[in-house]
TORROSE-558942 format. One record per residue (C-alpha): residue number from 1; x, y, z. Coordinates in pm, whole numbers, plus 50000, padded with zeros to 5 digits. Layout:
NODE  nuvex      X      Y      Z
NODE    NUM      X      Y      Z
...
# end
This chain:
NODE  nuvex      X      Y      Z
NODE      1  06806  75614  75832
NODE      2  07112  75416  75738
NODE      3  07375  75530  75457
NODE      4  07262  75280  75264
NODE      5  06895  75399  75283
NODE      6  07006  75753  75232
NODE      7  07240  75696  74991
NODE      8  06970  75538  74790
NODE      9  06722  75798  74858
NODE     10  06958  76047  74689
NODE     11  06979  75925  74387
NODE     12  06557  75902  74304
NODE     13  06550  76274  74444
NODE     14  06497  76553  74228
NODE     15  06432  76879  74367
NODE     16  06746  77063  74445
NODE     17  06694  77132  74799
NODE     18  06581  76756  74943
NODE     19  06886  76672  74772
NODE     20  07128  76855  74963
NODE     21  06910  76786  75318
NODE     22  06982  76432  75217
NODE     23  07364  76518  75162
NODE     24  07382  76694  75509
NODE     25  07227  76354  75662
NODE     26  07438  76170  75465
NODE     27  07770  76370  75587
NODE     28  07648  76355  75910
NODE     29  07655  75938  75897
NODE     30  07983  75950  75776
NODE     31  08110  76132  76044
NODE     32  07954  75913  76319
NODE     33  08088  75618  76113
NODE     34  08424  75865  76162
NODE     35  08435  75830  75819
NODE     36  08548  76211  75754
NODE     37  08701  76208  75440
NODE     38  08388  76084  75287
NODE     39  08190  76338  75510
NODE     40  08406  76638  75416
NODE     41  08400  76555  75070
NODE     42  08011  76608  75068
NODE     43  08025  76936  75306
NODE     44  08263  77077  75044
NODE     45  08037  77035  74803
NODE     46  07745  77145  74942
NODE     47  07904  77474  75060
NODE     48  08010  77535  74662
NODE     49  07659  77510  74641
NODE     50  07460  77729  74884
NODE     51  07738  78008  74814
NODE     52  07481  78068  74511
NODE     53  07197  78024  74715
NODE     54  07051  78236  75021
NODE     55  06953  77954  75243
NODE     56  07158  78038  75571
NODE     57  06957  77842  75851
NODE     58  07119  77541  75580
NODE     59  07491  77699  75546
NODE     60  07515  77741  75944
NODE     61  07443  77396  75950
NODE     62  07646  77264  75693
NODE     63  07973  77515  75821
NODE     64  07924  77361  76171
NODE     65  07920  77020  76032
NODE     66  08259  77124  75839
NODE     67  08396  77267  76182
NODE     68  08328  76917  76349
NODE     69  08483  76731  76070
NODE     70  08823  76954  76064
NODE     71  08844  76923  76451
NODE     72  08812  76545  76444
NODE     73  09119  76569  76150
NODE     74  09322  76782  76424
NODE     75  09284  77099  76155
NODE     76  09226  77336  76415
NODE     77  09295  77662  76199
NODE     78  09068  77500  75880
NODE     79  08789  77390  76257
NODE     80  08795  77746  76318
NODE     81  08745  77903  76048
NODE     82  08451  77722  75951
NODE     83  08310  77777  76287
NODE     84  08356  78129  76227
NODE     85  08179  78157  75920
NODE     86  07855  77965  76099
NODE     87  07865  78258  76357
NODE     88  07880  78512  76127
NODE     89  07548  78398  75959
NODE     90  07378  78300  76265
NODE     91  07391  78674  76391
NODE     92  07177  78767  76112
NODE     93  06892  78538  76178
NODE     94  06699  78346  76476
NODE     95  06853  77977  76514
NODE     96  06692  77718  76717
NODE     97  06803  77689  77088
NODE     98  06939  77324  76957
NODE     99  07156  77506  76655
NODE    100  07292  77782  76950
NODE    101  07379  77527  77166
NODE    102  07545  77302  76862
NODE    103  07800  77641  76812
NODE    104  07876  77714  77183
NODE    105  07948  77351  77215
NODE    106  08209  77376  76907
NODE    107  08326  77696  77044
NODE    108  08410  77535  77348
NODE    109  08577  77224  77220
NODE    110  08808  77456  77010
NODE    111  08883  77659  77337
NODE    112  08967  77344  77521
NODE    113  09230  77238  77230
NODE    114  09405  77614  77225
NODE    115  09423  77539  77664
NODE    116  09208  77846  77698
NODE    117  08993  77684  77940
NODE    118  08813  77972  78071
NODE    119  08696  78056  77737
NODE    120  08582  77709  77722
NODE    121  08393  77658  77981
NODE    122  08178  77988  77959
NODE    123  08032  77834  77613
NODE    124  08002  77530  77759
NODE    125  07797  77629  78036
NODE    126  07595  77850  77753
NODE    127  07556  77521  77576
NODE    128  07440  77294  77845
NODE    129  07167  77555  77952
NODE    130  07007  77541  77610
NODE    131  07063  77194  77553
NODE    132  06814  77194  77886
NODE    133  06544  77362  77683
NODE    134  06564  77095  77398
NODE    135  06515  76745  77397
NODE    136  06791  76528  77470
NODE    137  06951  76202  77674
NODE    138  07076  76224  77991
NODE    139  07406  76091  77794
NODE    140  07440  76421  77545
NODE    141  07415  76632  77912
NODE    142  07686  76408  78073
NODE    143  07915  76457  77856
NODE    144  07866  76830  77860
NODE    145  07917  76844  78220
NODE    146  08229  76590  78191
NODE    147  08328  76908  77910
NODE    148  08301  77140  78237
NODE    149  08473  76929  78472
NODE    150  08771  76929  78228
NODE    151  08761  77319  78216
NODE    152  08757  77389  78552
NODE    153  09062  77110  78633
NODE    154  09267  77241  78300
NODE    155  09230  77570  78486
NODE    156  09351  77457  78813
NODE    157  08996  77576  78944
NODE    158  08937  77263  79131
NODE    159  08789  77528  79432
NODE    160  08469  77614  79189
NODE    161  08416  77256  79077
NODE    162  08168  77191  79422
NODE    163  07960  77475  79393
NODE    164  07918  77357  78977
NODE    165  07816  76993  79065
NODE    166  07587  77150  79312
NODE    167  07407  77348  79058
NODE    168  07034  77211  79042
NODE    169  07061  77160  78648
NODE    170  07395  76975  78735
NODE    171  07338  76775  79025
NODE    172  07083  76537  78890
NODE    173  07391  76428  78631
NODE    174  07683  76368  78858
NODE    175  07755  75966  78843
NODE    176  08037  75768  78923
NODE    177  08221  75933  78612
NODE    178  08191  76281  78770
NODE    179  08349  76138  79068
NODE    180  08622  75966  78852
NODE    181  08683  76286  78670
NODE    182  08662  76443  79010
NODE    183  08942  76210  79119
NODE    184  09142  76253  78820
NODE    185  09153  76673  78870
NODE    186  09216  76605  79217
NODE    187  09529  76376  79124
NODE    188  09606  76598  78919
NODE    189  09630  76946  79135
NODE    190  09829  76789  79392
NODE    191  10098  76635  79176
NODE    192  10033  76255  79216
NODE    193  10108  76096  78907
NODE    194  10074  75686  79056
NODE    195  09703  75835  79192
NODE    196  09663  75962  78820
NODE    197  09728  75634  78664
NODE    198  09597  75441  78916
NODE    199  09232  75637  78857
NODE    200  09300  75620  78485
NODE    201  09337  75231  78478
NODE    202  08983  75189  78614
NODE    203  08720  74990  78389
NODE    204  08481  75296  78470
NODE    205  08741  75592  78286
NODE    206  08737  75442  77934
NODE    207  08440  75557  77860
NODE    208  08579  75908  77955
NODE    209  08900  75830  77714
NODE    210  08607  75803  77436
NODE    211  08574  76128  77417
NODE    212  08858  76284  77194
NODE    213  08880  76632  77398
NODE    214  08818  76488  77699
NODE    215  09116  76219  77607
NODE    216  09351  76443  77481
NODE    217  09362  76694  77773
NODE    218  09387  76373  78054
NODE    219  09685  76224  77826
NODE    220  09816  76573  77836
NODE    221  09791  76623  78190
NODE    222  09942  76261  78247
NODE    223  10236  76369  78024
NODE    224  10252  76667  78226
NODE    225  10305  76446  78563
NODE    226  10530  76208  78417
NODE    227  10792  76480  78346
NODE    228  10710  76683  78635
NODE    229  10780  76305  78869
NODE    230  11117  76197  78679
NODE    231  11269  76554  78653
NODE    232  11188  76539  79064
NODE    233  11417  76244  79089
NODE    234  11698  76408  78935
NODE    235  11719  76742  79032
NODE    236  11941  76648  79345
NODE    237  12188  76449  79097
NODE    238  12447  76591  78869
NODE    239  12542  76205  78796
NODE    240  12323  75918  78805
NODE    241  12204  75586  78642
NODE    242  11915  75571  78504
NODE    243  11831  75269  78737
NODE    244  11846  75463  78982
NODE    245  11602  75740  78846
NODE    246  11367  75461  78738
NODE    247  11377  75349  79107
NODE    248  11299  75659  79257
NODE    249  11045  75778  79039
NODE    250  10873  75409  79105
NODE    251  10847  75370  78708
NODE    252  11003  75119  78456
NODE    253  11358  75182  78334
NODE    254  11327  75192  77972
NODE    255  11026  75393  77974
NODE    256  11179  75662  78258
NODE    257  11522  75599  77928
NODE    258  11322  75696  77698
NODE    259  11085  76006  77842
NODE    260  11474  76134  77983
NODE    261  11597  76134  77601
NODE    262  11278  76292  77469
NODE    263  11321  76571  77774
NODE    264  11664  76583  77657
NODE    265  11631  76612  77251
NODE    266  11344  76912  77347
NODE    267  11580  77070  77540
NODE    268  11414  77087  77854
NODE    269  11686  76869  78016
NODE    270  12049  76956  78005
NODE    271  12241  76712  77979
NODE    272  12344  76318  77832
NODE    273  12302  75978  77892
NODE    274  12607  75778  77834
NODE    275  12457  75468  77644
NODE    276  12764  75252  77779
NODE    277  12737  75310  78166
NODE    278  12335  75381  78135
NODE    279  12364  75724  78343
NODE    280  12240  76022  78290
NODE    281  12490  76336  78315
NODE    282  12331  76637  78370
NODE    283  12492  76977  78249
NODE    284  12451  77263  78481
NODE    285  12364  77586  78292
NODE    286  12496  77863  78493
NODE    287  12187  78041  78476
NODE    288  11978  77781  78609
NODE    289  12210  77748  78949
NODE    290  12097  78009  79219
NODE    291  12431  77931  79450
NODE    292  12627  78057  79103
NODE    293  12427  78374  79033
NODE    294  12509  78451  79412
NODE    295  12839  78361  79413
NODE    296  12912  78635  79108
NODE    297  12712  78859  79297
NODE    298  12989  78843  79590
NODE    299  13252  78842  79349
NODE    300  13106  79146  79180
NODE    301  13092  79360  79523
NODE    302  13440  79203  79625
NODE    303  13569  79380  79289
NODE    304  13399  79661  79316
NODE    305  13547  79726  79688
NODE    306  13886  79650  79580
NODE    307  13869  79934  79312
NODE    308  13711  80155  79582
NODE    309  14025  80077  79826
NODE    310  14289  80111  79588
NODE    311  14119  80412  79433
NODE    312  14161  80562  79831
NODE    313  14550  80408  79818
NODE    314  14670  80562  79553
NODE    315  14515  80912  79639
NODE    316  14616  80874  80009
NODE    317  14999  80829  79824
NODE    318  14930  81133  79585
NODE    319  14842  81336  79888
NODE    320  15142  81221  80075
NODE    321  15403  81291  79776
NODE    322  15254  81662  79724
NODE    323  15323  81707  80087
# end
């Protein structure tokens, strides 16, 4: 049923409680229509609502749909917190294996966003073994399993990602975007950013990019490379254009400018880039330079065996005079 229909439907209702099924339906629209504003609006509402009201098989579903709304806003505290609240009710009561596998699935989405990727993928794998015992497209499993592949490569686990795919529930799954993803984790482990991109600009991993959690964890792991490849090309140089980094690092010079200032205003690189001569001049923290923590260390025991000989001198001379 459309909004339209629904929307319509809700206003000729009159008992209390097809009313607010029709408000759930009609949040849950919203939100594929990524209208959330709209969608939250109505979950507020209905929450005020069943507070008075002992109807929890509703509230779980009505906090879940809340959870889902505040993670697609990026309100991962508010996501949470919502989430919890559905858990707490569902341990009181028998939910369907669909409404179990709808909270392991949110659990594990807002374990992938905190990186704890373990976490994530053990109610993931909860959630894609009861979404078996329900019925659903081969699409809603897919993207579960892409959910595990991104687990297992944001843990560096790449080693347990054959025996998963070889799983019987799994294997009948595994497409050509498993064996993108695959590719991408693979890239990805062995620090080869131009592989990275080069899998990433395939007509086959947008639909992957689709998926927000799925999206933000390959952008962050592309971010990740990009750093990791230009900070590469200029850890020999205490000196160099940016040209020359751009070069190296096979990338285009006022996008390898630009990532150097943003390393530089976090901090993370020490140094300048002298906007007139277009190099970058790095500043060597003492710390950071092994060859100067050992060259203190020799200084240090060169000190320390002066004071011991000169501590022997003048005794040897005391000694002497007394004689």
């Amino acid at each position: 049923m459309e909004i339209e229909e629904l929307e319509k439907k809700l206003k000729s209702e009159t008992a209390q409680y097809k009313i607010q099924l029709i408000k759930v339906d009609l949040a849950e629209k919203y939100v594929e229509r990524k209208d959330h504003e709209k969608a939250l609006a109505i979950v507020t509402e209905l929450i005020t609502e069943l507070r008075k009201q002992d109807n929890k098989q509703l509230s779980i579903r009505v906090l879940l749909l809340e959870s889902q709304i505040h993670l697609a806003l990026m309100g991962i505290s508010k996501s949470k917190a919502s989430l919890l609240a559905a858990r707490g009710q569902a341990q009181q009561l028998y939910v369907e294996p669909a409404t179990q596998m709808a909270l392991d699935r949110q659990s594990g989405l807002l374990a992938i966003e905190s990186g704890d990727f373990d976490s994530a993928f053990s109610y993931l794998f909860e959630s894609f073994n009861n979404l078996i015992e329900v019925e659903t497209s081969d699409e809603e499993m897919r993207e579960l399993l892409h959910l595990l592949l991104i687990c297992k490569i944001g843990a560096k686990r790449n080693d347990d990602i054959p025996t998963l795919l070889a799983t019987k529930s799994v294997a009948k799954f595994c497409d050509i975007s498993v064996d993108l993803l695959c590719s991408l984790g693979n890239a990805y482990a062995q620090d080869q950013l131009h592989v990275f991109v080069e899998h990433k600009a395939t007509a086959d991993s947008k639909k992957l990019f689709e998926f927000p959690s799925i999206s933000r964890v390959l952008t962050n792991m592309e971010r990740e490379l990009l750093e990791s490849h230009i900070l590469t090309a200029v850890r020999p140089y205490t000196r160099v254009s940016v040209k020359k980094i751009a070069k190296i690092a096979d990338l285009e010079e006022d996008f390898v400018e630009s990532k150097l200032s943003e390393l530089i205003l976090d901090g993370r690189l020490p140094g300048v880039i002298e906007q007139e001569s277009g190099f970058l001049v790095l500043q060597k923290e003492e710390g950071d330079d092994p060859l100067y923590s050992e060259v203190i260390s020799v200084i240090d025991d060169f000190t320390e065996l002066v004071s011991v000989l000169e501590r022997r001198v003048t005794k040897n001379l005391e000694l002497k005079e007394q004689e």
